[in-house]
C-alpha positions in Angstrom: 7.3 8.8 20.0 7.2 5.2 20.8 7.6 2.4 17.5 4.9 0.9 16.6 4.5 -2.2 13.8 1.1 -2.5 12.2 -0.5 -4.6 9.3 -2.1 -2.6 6.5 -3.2 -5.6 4.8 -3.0 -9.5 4.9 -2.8 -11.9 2.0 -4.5 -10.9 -1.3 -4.3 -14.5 -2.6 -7.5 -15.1 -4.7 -8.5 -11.5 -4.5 -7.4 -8.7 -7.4 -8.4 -5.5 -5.7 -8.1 -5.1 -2.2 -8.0 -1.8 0.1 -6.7 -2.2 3.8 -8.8 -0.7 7.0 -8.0 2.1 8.6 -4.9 2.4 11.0 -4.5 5.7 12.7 -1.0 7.0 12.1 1.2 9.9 14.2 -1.4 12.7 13.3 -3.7 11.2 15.6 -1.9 11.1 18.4 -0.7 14.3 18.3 2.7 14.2 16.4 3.0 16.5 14.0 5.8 14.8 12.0 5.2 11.2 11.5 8.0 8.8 9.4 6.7 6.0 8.0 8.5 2.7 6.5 6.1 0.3 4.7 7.2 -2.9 3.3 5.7 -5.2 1.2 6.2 -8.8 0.9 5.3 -9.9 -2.3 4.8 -13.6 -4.1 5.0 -13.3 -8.6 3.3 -10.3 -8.0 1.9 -7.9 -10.9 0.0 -5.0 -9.8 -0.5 -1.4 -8.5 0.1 -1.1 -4.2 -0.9 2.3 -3.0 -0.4 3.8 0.3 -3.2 6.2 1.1 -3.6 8.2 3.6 -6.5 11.0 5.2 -6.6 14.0 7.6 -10.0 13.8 8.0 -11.0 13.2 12.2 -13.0 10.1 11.2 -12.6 9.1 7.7 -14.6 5.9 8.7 -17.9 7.9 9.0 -17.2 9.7 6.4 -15.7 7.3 3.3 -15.9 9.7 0.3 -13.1 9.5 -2.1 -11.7 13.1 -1.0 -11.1 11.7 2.3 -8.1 9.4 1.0 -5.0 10.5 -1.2 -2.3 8.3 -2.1 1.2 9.0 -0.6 4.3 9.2 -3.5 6.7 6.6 -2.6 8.7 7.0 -5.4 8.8 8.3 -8.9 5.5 10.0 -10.5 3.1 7.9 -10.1 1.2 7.9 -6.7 1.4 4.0 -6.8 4.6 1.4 -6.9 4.2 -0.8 -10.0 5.2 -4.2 -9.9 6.9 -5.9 -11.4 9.3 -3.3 -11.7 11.0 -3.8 -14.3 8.7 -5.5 -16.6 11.5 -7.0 -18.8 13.0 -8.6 -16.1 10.5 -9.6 -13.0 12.7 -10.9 -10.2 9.6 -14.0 -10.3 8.3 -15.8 -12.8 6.0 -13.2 -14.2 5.7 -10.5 -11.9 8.2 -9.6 -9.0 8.5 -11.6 -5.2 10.5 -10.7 -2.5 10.5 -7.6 0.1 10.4 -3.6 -0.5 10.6 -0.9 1.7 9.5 2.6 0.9 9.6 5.8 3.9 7.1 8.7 4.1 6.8 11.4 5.8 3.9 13.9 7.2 1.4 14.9 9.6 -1.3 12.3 8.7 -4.2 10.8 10.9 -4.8 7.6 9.3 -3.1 5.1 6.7 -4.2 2.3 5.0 -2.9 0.2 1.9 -4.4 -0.6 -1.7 -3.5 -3.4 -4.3 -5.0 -2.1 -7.5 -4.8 -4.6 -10.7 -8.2 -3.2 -12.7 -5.8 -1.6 -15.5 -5.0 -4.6 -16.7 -6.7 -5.6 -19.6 -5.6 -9.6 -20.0 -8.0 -12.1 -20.4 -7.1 -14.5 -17.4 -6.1 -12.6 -14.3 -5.9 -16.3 -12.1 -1.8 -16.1 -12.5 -1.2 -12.5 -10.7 0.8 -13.0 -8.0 -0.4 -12.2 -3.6 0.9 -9.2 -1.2 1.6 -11.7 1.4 1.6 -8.5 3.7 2.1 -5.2 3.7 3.0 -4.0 7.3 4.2 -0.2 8.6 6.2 0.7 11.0 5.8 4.5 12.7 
């Protein structure tokens, strides 16, 4: 199966939840056994990022929440929460730098989400960007 290097979402700058198109992942094409690698690039950033993904034909016709499940990328929470470590965020209040996380399965389509509605602070200005989330299959 040839590489391929797509963007599941731009900046998030001024924006506190955001969800990615649609990409169509190794599923669709007829692999049955498709590794992923996302990686996020990430400014002060506090928030949830999921990676969700659907083996529905056409989830674009058809955008009900059962179409879309979130992906584990690590630990048990279907989500990576930054920062981190919350005690020491590698910014100045949430984390910044550049994370990679691999999946595997035979998924049709994938497409990211920056989730920040849990948090209950009064001013949400100071929260950090995804610069970029991009995957690689």
């Amino acid at each position: 199966m040839a590489k391929n290097s797509i963007i599941l979402l731009t900046s998030t700058a001024g924006q506190l939840n955001v969800t990615g198109p649609a990409v169509k992942f190794a599923g669709y094409f007829g692999y049955s056994r498709g590794i992923g690698t996302v990686s996020f690039a990430i400014n002060n950033f506090t928030g949830r990022i999921f990676i969700e993904v659907s083996l529905a034909t056409n989830p674009l016709e058809t955008p009900t929440y059962t179409d879309w499940f979130p992906i584990w990328l690590e630990g048990l929470n279907p989500y990576v929460q930054f920062p981190l470590d919350p005690n020491s965020p590698t910014g100045i209040i949430g984390d910044s730098g550049n994370y990679a996380y691999t999946f595997q399965g035979n998924l049709v389509w994938v497409r990211a989400r920056v989730d920040r509605s849990y948090i209950t602070l009064p001013i949400l200005s100071d929260l950090g960007t995804v610069q970029q989330i991009l995957l690689n299959y």
